[in-house]
N, CA, C and O atoms as CSV, one atom per row, in Angstrom:
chain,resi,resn,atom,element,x,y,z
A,1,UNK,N,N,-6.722,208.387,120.647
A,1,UNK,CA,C,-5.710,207.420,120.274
A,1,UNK,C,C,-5.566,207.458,118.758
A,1,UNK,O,O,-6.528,206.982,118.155
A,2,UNK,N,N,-4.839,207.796,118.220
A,2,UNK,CA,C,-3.716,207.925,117.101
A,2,UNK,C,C,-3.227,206.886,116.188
A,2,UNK,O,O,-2.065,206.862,115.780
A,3,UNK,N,N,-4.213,205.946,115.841
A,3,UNK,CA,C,-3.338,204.634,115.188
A,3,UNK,C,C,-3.125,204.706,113.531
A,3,UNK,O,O,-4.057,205.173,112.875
A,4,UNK,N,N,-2.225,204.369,113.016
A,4,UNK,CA,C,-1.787,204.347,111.657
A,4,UNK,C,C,-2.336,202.797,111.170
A,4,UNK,O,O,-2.303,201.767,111.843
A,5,UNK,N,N,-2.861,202.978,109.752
A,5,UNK,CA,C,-3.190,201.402,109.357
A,5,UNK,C,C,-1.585,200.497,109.479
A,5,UNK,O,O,-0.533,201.116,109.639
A,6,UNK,N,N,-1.619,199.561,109.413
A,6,UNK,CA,C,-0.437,198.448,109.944
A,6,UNK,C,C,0.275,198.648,111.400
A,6,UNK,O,O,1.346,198.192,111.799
A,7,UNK,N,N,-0.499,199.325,111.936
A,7,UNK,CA,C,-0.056,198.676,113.373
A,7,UNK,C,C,-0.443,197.765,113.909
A,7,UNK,O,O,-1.580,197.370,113.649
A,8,UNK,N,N,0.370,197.086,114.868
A,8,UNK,CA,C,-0.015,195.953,115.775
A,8,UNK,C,C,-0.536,196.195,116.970
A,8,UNK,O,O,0.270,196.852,117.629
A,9,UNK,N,N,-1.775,195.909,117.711
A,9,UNK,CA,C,-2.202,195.914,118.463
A,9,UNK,C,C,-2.393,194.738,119.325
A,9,UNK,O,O,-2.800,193.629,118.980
A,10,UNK,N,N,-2.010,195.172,120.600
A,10,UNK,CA,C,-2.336,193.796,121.895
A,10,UNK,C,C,-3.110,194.714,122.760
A,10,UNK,O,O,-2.822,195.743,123.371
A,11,UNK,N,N,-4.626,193.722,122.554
A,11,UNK,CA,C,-5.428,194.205,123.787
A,11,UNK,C,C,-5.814,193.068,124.717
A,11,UNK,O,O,-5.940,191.900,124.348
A,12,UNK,N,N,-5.969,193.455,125.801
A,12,UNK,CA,C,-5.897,193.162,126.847
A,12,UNK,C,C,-7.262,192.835,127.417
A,12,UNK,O,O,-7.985,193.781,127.728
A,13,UNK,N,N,-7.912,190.939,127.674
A,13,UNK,CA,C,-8.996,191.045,127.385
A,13,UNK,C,C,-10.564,191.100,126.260
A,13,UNK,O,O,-11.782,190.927,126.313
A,14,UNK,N,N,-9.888,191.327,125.673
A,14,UNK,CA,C,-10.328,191.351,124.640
A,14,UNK,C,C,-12.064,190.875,124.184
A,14,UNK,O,O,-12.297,189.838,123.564
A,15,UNK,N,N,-13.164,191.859,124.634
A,15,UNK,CA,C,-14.440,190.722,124.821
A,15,UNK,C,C,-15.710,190.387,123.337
A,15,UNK,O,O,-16.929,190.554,123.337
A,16,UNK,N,N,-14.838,189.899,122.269
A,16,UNK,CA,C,-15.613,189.493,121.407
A,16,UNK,C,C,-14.442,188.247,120.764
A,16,UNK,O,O,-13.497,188.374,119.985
A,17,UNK,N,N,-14.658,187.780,121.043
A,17,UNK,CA,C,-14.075,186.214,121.029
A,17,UNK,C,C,-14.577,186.105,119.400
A,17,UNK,O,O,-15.665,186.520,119.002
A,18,UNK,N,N,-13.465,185.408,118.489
A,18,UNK,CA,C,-13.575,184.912,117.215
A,18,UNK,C,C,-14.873,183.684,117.598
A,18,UNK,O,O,-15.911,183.479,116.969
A,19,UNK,N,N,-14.386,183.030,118.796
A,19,UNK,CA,C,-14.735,181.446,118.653
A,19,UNK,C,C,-15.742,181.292,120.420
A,19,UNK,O,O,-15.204,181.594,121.485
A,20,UNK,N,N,-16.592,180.992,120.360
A,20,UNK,CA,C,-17.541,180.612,122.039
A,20,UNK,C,C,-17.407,181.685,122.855
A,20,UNK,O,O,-17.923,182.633,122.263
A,21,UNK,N,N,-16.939,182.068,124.015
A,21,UNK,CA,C,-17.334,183.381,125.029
A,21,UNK,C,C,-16.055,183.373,125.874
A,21,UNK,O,O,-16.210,184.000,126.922
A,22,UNK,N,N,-14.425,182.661,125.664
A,22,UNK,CA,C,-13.798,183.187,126.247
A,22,UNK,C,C,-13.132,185.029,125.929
A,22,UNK,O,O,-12.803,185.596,124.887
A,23,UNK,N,N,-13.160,185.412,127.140
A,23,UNK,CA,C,-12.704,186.549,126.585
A,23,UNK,C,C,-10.650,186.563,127.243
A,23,UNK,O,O,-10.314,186.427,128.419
A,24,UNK,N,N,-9.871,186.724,126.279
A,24,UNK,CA,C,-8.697,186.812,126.122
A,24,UNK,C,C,-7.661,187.934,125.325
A,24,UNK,O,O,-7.864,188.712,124.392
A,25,UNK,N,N,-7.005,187.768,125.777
A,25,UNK,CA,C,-5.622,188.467,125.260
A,25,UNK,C,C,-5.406,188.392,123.869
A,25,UNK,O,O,-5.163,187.256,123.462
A,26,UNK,N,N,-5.433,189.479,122.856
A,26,UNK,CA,C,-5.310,188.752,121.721
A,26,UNK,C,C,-4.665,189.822,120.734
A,26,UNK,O,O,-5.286,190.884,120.771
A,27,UNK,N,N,-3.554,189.821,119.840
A,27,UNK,CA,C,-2.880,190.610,118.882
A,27,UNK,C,C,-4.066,190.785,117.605
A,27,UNK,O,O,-4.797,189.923,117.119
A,28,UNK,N,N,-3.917,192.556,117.208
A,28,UNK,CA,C,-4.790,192.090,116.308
A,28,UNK,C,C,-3.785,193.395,115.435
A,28,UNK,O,O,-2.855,194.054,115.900
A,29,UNK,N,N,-4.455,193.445,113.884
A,29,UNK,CA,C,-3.453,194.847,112.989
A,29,UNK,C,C,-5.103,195.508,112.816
A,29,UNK,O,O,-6.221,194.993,112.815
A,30,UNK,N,N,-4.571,196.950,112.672
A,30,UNK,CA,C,-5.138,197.999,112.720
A,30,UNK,C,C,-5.286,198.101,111.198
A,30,UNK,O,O,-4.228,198.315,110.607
A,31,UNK,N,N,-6.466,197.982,110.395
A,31,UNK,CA,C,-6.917,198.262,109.041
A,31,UNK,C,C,-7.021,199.476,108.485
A,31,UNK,O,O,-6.588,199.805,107.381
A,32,UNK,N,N,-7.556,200.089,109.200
A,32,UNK,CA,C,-7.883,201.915,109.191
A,32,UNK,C,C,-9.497,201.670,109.323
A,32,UNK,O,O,-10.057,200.601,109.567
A,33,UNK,N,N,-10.065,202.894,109.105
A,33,UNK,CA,C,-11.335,203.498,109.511
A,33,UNK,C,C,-11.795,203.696,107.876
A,33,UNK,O,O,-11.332,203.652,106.736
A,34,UNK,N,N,-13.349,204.003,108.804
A,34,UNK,CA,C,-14.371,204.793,107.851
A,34,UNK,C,C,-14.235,206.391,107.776
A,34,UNK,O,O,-13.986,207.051,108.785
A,35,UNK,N,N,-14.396,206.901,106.651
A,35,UNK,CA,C,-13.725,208.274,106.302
A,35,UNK,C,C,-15.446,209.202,106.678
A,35,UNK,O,O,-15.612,210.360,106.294
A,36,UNK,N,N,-16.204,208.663,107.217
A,36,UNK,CA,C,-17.329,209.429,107.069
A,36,UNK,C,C,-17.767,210.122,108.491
A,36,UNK,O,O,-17.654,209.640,109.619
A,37,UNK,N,N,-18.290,211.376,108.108
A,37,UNK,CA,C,-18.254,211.942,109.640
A,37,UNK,C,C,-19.328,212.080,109.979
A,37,UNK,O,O,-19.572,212.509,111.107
A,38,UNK,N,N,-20.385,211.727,109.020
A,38,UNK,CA,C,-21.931,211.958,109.298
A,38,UNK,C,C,-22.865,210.534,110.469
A,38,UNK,O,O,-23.945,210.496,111.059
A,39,UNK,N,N,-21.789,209.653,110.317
A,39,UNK,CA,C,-22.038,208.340,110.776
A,39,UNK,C,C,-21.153,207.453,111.749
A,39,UNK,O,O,-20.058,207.991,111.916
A,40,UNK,N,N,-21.282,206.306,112.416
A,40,UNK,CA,C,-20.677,206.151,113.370
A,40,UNK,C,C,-19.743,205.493,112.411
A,40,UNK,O,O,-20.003,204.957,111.334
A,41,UNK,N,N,-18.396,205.670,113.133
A,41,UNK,CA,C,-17.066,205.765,112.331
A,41,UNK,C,C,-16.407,204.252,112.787
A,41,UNK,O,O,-15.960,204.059,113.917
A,42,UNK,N,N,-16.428,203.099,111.593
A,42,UNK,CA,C,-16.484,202.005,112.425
A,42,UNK,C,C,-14.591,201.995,112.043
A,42,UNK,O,O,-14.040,202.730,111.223
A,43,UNK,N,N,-13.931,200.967,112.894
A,43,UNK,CA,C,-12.597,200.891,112.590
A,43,UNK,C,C,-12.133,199.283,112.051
A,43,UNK,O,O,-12.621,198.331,112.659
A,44,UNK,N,N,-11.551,199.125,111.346
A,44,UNK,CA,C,-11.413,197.450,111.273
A,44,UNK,C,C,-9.945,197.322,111.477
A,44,UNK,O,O,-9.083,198.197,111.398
A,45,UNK,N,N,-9.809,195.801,111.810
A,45,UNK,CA,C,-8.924,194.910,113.175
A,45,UNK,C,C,-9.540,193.964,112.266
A,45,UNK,O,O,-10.693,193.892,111.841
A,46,UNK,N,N,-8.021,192.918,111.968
A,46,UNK,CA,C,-8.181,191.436,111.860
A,46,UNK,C,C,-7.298,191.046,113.101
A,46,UNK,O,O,-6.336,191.611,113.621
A,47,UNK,N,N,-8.093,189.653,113.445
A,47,UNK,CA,C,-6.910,188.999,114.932
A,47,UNK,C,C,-5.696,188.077,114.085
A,47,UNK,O,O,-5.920,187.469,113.039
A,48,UNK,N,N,-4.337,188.129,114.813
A,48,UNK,CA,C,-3.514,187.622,114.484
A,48,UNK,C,C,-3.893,185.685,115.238
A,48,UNK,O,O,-4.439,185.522,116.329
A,49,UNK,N,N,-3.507,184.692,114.466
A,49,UNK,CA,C,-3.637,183.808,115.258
A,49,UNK,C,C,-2.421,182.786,115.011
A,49,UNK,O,O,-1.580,182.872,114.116
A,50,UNK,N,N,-2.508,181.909,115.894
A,50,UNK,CA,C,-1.333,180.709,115.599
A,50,UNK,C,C,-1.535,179.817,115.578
A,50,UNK,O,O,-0.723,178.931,115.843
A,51,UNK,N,N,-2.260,179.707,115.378
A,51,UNK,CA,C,-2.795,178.024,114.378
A,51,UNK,C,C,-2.835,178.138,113.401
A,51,UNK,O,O,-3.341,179.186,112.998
A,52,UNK,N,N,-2.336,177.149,112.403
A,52,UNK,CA,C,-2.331,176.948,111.268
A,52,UNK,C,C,-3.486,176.806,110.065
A,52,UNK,O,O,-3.669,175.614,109.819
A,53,UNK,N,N,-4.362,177.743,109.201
A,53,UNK,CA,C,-5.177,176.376,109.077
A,53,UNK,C,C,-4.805,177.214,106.735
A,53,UNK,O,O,-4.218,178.050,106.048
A,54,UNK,N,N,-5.793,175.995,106.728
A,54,UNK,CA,C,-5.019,175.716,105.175
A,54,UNK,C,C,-6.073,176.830,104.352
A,54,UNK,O,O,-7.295,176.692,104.399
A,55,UNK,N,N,-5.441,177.878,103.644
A,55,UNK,CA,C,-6.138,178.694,102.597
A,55,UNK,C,C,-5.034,178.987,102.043
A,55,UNK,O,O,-3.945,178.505,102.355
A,56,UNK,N,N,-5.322,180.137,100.825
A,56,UNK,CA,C,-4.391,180.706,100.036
A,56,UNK,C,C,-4.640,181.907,101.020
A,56,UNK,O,O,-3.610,182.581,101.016
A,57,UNK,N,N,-5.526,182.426,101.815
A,57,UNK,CA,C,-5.331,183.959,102.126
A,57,UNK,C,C,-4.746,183.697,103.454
A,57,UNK,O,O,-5.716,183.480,104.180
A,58,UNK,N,N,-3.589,183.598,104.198
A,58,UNK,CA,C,-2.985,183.177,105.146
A,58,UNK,C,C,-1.502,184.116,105.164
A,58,UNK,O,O,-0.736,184.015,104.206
A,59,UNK,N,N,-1.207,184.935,106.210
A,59,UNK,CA,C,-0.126,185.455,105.812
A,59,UNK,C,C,0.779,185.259,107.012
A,59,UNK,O,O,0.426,185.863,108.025
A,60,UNK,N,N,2.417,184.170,107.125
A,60,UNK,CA,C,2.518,183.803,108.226
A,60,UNK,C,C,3.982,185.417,108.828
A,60,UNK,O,O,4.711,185.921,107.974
A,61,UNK,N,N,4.028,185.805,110.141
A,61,UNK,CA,C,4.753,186.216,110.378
A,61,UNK,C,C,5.625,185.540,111.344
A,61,UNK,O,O,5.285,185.170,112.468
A,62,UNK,N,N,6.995,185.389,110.703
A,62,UNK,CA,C,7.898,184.788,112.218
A,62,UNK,C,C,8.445,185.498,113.331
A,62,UNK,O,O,9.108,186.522,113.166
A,63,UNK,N,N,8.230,185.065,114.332
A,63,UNK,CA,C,8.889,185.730,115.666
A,63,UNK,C,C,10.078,186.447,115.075
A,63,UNK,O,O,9.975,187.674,115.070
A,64,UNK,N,N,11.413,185.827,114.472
A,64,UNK,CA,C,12.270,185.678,113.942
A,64,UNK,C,C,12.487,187.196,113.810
A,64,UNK,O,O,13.265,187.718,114.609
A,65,UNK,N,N,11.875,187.959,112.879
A,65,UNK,CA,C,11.605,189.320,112.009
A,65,UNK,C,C,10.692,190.275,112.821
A,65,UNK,O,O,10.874,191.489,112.728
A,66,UNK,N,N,9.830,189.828,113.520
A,66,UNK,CA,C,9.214,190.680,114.231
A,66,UNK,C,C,9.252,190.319,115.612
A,66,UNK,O,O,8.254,190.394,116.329
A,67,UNK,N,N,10.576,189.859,116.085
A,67,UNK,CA,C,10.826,189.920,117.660
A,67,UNK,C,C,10.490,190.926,118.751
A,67,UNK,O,O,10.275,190.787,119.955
A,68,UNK,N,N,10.515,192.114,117.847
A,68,UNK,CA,C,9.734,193.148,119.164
A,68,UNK,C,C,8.138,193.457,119.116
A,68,UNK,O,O,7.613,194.445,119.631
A,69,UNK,N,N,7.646,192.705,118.595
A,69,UNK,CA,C,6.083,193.042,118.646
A,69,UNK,C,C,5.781,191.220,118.978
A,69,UNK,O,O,5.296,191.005,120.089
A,70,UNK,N,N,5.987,190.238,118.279
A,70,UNK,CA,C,5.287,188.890,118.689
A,70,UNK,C,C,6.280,188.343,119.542
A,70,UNK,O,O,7.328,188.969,119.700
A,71,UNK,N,N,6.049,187.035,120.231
A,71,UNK,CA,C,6.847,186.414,120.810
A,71,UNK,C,C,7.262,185.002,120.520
A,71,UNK,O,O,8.198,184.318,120.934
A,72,UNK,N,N,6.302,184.778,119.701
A,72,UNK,CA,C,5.904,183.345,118.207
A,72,UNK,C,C,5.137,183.618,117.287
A,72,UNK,O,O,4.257,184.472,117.183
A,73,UNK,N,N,5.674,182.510,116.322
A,73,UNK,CA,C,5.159,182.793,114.692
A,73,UNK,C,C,3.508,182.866,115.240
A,73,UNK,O,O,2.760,182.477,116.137
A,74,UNK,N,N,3.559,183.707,113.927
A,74,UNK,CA,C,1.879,183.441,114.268
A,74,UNK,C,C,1.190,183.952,112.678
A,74,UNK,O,O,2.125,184.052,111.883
A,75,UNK,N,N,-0.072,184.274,112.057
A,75,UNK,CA,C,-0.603,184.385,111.400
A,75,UNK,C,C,-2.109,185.187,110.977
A,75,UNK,O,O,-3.114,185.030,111.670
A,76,UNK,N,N,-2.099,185.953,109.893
A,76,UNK,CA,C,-3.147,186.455,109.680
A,76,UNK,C,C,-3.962,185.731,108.194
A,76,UNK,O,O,-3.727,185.649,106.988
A,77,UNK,N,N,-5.377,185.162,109.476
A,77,UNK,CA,C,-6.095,184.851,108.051
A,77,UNK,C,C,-7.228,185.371,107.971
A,77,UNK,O,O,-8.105,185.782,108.731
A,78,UNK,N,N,-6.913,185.208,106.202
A,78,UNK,CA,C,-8.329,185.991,106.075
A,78,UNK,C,C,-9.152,185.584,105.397
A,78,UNK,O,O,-9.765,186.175,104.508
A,79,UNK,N,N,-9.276,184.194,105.865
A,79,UNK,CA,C,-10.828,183.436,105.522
A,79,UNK,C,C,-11.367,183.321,106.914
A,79,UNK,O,O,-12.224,182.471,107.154
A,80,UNK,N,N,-10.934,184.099,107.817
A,80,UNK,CA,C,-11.500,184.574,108.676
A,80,UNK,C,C,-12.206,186.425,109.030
A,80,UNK,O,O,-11.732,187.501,108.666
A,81,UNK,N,N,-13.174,186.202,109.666
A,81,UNK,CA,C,-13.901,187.361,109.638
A,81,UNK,C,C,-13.294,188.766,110.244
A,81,UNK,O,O,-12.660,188.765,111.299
A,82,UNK,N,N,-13.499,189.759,109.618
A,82,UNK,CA,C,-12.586,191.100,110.255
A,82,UNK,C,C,-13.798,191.618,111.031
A,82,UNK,O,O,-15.008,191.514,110.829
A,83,UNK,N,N,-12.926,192.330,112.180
A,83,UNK,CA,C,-13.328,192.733,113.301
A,83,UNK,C,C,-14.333,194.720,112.928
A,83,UNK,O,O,-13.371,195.484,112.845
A,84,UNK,N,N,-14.967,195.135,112.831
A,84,UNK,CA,C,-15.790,196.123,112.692
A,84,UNK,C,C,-16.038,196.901,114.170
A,84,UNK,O,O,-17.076,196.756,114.815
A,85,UNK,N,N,-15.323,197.439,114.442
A,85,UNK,CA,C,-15.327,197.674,115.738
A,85,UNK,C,C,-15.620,199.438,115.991
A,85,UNK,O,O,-14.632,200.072,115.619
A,86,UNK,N,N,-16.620,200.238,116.473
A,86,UNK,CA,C,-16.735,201.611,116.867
A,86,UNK,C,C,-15.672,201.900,117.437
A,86,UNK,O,O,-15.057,201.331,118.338
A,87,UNK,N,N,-15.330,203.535,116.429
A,87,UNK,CA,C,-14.007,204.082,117.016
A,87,UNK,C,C,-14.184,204.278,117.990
A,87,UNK,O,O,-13.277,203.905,118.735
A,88,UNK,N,N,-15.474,205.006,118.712
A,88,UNK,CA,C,-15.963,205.394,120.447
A,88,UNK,C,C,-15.842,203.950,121.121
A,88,UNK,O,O,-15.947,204.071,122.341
A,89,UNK,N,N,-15.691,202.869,120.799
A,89,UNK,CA,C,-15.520,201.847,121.338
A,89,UNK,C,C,-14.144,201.889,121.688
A,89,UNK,O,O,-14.009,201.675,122.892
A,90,UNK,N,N,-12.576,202.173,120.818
A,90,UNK,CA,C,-11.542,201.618,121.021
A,90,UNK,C,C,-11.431,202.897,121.857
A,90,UNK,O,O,-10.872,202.639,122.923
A,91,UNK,N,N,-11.760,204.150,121.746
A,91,UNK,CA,C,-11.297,205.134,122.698
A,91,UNK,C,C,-11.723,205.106,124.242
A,91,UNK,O,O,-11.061,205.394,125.239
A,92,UNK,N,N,-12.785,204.753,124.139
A,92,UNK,CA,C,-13.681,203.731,125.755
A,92,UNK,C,C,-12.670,202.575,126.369
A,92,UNK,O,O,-12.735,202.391,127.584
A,93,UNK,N,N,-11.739,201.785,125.596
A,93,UNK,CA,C,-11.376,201.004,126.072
A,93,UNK,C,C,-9.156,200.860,125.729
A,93,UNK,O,O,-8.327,199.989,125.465
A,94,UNK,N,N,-9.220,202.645,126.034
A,94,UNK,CA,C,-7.488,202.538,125.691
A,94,UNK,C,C,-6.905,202.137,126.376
A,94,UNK,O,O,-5.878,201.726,125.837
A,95,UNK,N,N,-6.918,201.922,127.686
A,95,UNK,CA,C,-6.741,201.532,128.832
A,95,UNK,C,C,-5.838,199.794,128.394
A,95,UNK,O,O,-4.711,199.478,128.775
A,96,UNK,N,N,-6.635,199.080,127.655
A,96,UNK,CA,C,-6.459,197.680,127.178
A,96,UNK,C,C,-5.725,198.002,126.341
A,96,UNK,O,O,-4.896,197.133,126.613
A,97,UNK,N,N,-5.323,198.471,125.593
A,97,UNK,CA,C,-4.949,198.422,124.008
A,97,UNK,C,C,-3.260,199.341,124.395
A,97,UNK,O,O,-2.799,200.270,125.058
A,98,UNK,N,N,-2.884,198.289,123.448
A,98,UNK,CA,C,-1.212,198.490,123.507
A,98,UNK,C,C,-0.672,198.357,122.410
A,98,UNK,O,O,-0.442,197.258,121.907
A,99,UNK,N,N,-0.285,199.895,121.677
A,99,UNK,CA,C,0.272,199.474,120.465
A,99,UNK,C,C,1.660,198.830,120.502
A,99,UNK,O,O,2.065,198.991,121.653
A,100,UNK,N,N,2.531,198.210,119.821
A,100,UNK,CA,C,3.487,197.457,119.772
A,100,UNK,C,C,4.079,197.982,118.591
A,100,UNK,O,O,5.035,198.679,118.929
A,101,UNK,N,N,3.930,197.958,117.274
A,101,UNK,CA,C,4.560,198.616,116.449
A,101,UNK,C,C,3.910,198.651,115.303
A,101,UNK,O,O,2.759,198.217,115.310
A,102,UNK,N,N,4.420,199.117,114.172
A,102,UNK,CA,C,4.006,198.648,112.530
A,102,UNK,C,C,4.483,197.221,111.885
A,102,UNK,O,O,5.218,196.511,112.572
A,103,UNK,N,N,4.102,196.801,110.642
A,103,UNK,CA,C,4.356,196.021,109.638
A,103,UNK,C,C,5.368,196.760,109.342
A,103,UNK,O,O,5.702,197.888,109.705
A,104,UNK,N,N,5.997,195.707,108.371
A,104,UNK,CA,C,7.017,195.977,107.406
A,104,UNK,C,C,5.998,196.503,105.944
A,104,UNK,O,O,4.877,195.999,105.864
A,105,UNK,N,N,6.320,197.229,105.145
A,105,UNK,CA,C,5.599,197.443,103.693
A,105,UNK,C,C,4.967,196.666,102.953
A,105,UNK,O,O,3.837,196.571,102.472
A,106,UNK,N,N,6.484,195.807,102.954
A,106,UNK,CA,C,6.152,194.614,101.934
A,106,UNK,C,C,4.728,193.806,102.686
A,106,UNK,O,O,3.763,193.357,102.067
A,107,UNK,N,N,4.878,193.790,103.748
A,107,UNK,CA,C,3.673,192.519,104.521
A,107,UNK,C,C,2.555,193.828,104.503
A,107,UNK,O,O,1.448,193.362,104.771
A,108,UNK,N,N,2.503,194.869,104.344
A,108,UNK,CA,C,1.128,195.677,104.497
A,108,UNK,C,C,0.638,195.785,102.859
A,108,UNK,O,O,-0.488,196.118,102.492
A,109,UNK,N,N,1.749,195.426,102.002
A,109,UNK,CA,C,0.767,195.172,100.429
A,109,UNK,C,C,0.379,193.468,100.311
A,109,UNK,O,O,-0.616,193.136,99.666
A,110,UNK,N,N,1.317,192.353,101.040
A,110,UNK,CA,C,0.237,191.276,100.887
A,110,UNK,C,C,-0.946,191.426,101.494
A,110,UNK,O,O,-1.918,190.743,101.173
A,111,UNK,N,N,-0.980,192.349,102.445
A,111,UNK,CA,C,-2.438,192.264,103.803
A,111,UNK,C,C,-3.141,192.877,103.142
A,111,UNK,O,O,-4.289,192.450,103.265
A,112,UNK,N,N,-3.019,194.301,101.968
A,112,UNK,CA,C,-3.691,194.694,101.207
A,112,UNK,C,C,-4.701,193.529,100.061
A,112,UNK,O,O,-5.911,193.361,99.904
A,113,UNK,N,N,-3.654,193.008,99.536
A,113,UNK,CA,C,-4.211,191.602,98.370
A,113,UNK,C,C,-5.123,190.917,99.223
A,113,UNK,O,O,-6.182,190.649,98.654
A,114,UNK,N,N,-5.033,190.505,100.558
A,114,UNK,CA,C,-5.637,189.561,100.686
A,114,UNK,C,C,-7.132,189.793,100.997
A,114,UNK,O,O,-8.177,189.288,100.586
A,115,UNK,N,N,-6.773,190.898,102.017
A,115,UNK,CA,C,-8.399,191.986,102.126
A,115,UNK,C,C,-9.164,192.252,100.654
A,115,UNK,O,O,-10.355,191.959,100.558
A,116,UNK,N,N,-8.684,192.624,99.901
A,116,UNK,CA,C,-9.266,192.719,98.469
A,116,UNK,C,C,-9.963,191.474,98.041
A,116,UNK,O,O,-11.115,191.557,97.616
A,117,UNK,N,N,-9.341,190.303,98.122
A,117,UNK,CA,C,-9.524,188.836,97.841
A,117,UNK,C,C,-10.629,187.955,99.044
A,117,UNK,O,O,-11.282,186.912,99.004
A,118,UNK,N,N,-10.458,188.731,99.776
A,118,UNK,CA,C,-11.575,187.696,101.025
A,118,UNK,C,C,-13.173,188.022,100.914
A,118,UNK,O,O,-13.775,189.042,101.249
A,119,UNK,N,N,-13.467,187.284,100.560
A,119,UNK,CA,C,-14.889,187.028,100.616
A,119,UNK,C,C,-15.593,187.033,102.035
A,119,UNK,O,O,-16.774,186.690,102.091
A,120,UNK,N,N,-15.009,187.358,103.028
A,120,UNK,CA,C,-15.800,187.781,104.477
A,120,UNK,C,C,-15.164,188.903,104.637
A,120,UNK,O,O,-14.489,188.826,105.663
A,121,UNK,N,N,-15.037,190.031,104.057
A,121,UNK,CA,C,-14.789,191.399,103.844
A,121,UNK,C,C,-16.085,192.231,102.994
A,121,UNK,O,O,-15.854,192.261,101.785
A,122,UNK,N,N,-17.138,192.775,103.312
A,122,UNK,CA,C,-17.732,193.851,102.920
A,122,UNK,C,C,-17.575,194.699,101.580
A,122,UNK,O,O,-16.772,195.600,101.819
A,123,UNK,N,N,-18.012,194.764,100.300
A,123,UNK,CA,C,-17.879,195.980,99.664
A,123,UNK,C,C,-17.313,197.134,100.476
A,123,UNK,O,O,-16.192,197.595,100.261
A,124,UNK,N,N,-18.066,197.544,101.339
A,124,UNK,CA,C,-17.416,198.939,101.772
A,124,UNK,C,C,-16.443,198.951,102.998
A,124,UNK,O,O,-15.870,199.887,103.555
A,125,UNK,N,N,-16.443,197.839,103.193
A,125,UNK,CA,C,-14.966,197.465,104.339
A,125,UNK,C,C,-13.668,197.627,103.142
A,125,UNK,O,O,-12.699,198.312,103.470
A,126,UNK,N,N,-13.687,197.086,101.993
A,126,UNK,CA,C,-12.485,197.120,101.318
A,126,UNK,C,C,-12.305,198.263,100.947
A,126,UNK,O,O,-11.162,198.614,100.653
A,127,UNK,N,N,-13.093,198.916,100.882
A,127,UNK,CA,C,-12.821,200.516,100.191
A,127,UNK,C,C,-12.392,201.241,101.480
A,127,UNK,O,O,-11.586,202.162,101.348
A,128,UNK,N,N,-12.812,200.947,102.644
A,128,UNK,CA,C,-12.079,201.872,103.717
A,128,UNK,C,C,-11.190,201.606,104.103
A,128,UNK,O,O,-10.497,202.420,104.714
A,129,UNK,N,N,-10.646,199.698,103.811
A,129,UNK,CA,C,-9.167,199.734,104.400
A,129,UNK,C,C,-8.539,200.204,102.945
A,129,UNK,O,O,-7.499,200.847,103.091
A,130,UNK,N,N,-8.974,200.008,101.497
A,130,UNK,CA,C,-7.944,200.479,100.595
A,130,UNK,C,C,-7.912,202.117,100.767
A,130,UNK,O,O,-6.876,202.667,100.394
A,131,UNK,N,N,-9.060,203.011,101.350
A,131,UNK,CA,C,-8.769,204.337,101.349
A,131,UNK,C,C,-7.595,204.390,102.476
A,131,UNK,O,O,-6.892,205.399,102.419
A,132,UNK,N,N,-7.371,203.706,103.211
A,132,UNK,CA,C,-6.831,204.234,104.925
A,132,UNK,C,C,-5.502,203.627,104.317
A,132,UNK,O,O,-4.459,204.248,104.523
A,133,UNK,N,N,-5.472,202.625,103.689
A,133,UNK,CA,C,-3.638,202.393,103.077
A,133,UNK,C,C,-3.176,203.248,102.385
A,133,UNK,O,O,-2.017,203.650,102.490
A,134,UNK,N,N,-4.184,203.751,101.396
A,134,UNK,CA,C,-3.495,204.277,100.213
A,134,UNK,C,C,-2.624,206.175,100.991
A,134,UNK,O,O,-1.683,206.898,100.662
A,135,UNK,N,N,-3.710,206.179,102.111
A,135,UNK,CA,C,-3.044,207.467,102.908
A,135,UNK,C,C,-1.845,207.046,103.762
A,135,UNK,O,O,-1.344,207.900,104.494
A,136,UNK,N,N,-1.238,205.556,103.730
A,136,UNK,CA,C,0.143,205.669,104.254
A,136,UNK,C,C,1.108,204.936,102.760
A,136,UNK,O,O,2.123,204.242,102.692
A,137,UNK,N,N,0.109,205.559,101.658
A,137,UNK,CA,C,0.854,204.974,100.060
A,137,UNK,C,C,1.545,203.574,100.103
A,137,UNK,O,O,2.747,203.307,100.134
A,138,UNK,N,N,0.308,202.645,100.095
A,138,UNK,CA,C,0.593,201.481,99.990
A,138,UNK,C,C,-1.260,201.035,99.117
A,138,UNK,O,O,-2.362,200.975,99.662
A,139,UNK,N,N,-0.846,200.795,97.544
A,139,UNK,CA,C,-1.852,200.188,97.147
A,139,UNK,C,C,-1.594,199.167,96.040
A,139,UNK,O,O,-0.464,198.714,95.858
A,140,UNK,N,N,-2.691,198.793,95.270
A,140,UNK,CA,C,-2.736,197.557,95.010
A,140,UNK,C,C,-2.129,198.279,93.510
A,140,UNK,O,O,-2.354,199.341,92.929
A,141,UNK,N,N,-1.267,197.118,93.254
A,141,UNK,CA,C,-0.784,197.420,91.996
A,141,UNK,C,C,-1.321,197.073,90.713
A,141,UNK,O,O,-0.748,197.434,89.685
């Protein structure tokens, strides 16, 4: 499976729950990967959500603009924790996973800022989603 950083993903099921042990349906964007081949190649995924809650790192998308991928506004935050997920994991489980489409640019350089800016992002998580953007030439200015 073939994913470009800023795609949207709906998987199906989904069994690591942000919040207690339901496991659900849940939109998430595709960050990019780890560039290393000596080691297990992790991929990062933040979940899209729709609840509101109050930070500066909050990025809202409306149905409105992205009618063919959401079906309501909804939101990426990122004073919430990003997903670290084994690439042998998402290929084990393509079956679930449904890409839907890309971001717009402009929303893949705020998603850039904000990953840079979140403090539940990794030293070396930011360097692999800024390496995996900068290969679809989108970086921080």
């Amino acid at each position: 499976m073939n994913i470009e950083p800023g795609t949207v993903l709906y998987w199906e099921k989904f069994a690591n729950p942000n919040i207690g042990k339901e496991i659900k349906n849940v939109y998430m964007i595709y960050l990019g990967c780890d560039d290393l081949a000596n080691y297990t190649i992790f991929t990062y995924c933040h979940r899209f959500t729709t609840q509101v809650h109050h930070s500066n790192l909050i990025i809202e998308f409306k149905q409105a603009e992205y009618h063919e991928i959401f079906s309501e506004d909804c939101y990426l935050n990122f004073s919430e924790r990003v997903y670290e997920i084994p690439l042998e994991y998402i290929h084990n489980h393509k079956e679930q996973i449904k890409l839907l489409g890309k971001l717009k640019k402009d929303d893949l350089y705020k998603i850039l800022k904000c990953v840079n800016k979140s403090k539940y992002y990794k030293p070396k998580t930011k360097i692999a989603v800024r390496d995996s953007f900068s290969k679809i030439n989108i970086t921080l200015k």
